[in-house]
N, C-alpha and C positions, 0 to 999 in steps of 0.2 A: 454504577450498577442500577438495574431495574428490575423494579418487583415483577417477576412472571406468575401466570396462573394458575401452575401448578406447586408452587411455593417455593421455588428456585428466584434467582435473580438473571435478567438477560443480562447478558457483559456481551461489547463490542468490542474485537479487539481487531487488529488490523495488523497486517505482515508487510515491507518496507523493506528497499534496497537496490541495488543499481541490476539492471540486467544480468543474469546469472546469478546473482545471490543468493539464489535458491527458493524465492522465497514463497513459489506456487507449491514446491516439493514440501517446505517446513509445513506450510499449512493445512495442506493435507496431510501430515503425517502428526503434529499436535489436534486433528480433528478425530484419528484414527484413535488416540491416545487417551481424550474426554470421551470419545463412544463408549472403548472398555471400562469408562469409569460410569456409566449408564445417565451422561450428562447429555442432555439436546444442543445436536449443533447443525449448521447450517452452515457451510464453504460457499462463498460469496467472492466476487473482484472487479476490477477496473481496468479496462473500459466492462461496461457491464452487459448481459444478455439480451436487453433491449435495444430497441431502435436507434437509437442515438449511439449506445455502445457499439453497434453493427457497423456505422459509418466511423468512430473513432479508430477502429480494428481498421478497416481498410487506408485511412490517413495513416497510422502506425506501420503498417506492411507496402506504405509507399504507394497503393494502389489509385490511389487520392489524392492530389495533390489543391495544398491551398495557398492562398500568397501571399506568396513569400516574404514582402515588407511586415505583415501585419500576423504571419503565422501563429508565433507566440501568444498574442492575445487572444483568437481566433480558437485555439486549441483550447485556450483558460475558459471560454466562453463555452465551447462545446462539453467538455468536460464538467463543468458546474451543472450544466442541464441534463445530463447522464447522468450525473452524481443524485440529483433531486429527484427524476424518477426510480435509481436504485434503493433511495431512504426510504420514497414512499411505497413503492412497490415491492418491495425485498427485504430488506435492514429491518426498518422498523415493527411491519408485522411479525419477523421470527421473535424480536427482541422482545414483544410486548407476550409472546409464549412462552418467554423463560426459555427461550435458547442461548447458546452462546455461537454470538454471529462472528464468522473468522472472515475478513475479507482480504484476497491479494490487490494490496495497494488501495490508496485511499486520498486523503486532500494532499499528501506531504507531499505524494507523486506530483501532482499539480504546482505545489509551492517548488519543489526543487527543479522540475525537469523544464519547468515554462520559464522561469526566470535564472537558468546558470547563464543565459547567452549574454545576459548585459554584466558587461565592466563596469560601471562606475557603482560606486557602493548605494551611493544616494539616491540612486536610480532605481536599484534593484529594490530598495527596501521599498521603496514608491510602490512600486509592481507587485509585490509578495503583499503588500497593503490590500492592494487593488485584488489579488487573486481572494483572499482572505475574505475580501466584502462580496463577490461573487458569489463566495460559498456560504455565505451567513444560515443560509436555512438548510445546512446540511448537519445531520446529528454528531457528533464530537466523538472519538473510539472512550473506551473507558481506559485502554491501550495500547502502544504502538510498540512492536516488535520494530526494533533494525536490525536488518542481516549485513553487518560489515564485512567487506571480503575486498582484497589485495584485485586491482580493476584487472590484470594479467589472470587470475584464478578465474574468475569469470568470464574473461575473455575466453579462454580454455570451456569453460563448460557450454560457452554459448554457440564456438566448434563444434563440439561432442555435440551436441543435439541438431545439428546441421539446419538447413532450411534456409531463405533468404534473411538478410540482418533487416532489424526496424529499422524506424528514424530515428532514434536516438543511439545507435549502437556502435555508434565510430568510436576507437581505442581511447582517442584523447579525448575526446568528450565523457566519455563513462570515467574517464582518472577524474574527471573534474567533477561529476555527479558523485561519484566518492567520498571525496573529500566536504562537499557538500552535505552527503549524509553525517559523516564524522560528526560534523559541525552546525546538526538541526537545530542543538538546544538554542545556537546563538540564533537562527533563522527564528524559531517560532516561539522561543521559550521552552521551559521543562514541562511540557503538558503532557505528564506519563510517558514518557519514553525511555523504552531498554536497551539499551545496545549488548548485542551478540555474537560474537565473533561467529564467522559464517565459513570460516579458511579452511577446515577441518574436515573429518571425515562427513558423511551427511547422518550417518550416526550418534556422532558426538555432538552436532549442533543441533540436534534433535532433544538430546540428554537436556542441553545448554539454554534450550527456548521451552521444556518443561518446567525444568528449575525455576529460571526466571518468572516464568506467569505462576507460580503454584499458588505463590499468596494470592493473588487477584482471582482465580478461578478454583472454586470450591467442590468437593465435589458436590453429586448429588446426594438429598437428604434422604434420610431412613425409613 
């Protein structure tokens, strides 16, 4: 937490999960939930409003295409330099007013989506190493929401919302980013993260990601 100056503390928290997880929906809807409690908040995400995020949106929606031997790193690379102008540009000034900055998706996106393609364990942890030091100068959440959700239920909502699919949106691939989220703590360590059943109604997992953050988010003072 960070002291703001209005006498609040800014908290960074970040929302997490496979495509369809909900986790643009939750965000907005736990932002709706600190406003009625008269808390400053800021909805923020990834790829971000700036330039760099402008060109990551069009690589994501396919419109871009990069090569293909070296894509994965190439994305970790482009992503880290988004990420830096959204700390300093965004993140950080709200956080230093004693907001609470809510972002969709953040570095994890980075560690899990850039490094599920490699097989070998030794390998991966190399690369998840490597994305890790790319991002050293980006600010750490106070906490991470995961929205866990069965990859078939998301598959289903990512239907329901229609539109063309990104690049990471193929069936088997999102079981495997799944299961990868199940299993962050082993990827990066327990560094604040909640996991949250996401299966549910979108009201219930709304209830479910209140609950969860109440201790870490206070409200405002008197």
């Amino acid at each position: 937490m960070r002291d703001g100056e209005d006498g609040n503390d800014g908290l960074f928290v970040v929302f997490e999960g496979i495509d369809g997880a909900g986790t643009t929906t939750q965000a907005a809807r736990y932002a709706s939930f600190l406003r009625s409690q008269r808390r400053l908040v800021h909805v923020t995400g990834e790829p971000s409003g700036g330039p760099l995020g402008s060109l990551l949106r069009l690589v994501l929606k396919q419109r871009v295409n990069l090569p293909s031997p070296h894509r994965e790193a190439t994305l970790t690379l482009l992503f880290a330099a988004d990420r830096i102008d959204h700390v300093e540009s965004e993140i950080c000034p709200h956080l230093r007013d004693g907001y609470v900055v809510i972002s969709d998706r953040y570095e994890l996106s980075s560690i899990i989506y850039q490094s599920i393609g490699i097989e070998d364990d030794a390998e991966r942890k190399k690369f998840v190493s490597w994305i890790r030091e790319c991002n050293r100068f980006a600010v750490q959440p106070d906490i991470t929401i995961i929205i866990d959700v069965d990859p078939d239920v998301a598959e289903h909502r990512r239907k329901m919302r229609g539109g063309p699919s990104d690049l990471y949106e193929e069936p088997e691939l999102q079981a495997r980013l799944a299961r990868a989220y199940l299993a962050a703590e082993e990827i990066i360590g327990n560094e604040r993260l909640i996991h949250v059943d996401g299966n549910g109604d979108v009201d219930d997992v709304t209830k479910a990601v209140t609950k969860a953050l109440s201790e870490y988010v206070r409200k405002v003072h008197p």
